[in-house]
C-alpha positions in Angstrom: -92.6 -50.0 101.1 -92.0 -46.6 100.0 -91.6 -47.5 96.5 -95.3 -48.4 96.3 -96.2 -44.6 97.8 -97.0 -42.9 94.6 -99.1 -46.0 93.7 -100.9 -45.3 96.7 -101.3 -41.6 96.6 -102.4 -42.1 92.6 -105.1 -44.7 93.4 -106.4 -42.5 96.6 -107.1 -39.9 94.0 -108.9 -41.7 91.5 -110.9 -43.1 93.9 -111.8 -39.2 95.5 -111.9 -38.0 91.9 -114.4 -40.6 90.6 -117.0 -40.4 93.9 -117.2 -36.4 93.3 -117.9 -36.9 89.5 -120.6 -38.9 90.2 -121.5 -36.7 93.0 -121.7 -33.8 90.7 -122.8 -35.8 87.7 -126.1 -36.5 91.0 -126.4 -33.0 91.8 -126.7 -31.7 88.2 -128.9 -34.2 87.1 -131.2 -33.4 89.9 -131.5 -29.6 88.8 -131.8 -30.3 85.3 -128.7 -28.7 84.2 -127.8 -29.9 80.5 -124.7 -28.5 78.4 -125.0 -28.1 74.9 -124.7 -30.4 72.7 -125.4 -33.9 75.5 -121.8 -32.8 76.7 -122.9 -32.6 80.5 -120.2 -35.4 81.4 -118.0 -34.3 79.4 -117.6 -30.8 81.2 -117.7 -32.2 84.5 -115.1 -34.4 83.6 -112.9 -31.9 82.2 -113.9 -29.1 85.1 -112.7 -32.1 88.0 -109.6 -33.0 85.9 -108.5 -29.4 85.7 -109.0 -28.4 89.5 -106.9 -31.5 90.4 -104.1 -30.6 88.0 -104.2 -27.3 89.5 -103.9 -29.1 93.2 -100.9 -30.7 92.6 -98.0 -29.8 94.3 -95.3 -28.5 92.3 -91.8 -29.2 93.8 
């Protein structure tokens, strides 16, 4: 079963990565934050994809 592990560890972070955008997508929304130009999902998106490429572990 080990060869399904990185299956596994993929889909265990989309599922985290999706629940905090729309955590932070929740939490902006409720302050009223917009970026220019209607881009507000677009930078969240971007700001959660770059923190978990800069989690990765680099062997």
């Amino acid at each position: 079963m080990s060869a399904f592990r990185p299956l596994w560890v993929a889909l265990r972070a989309a599922v985290l990565a999706t629940a905090v955008f729309w955590v932070s997508l929740f939490i902006v929304d409720k302050i009223g934050w917009q970026a220019p130009l209607g881009l507000t999902e677009q930078l969240i998106f971007f700001v959660i994809f770059f923190l978990g490429v800069l989690m990765v572990d680099k062997k």
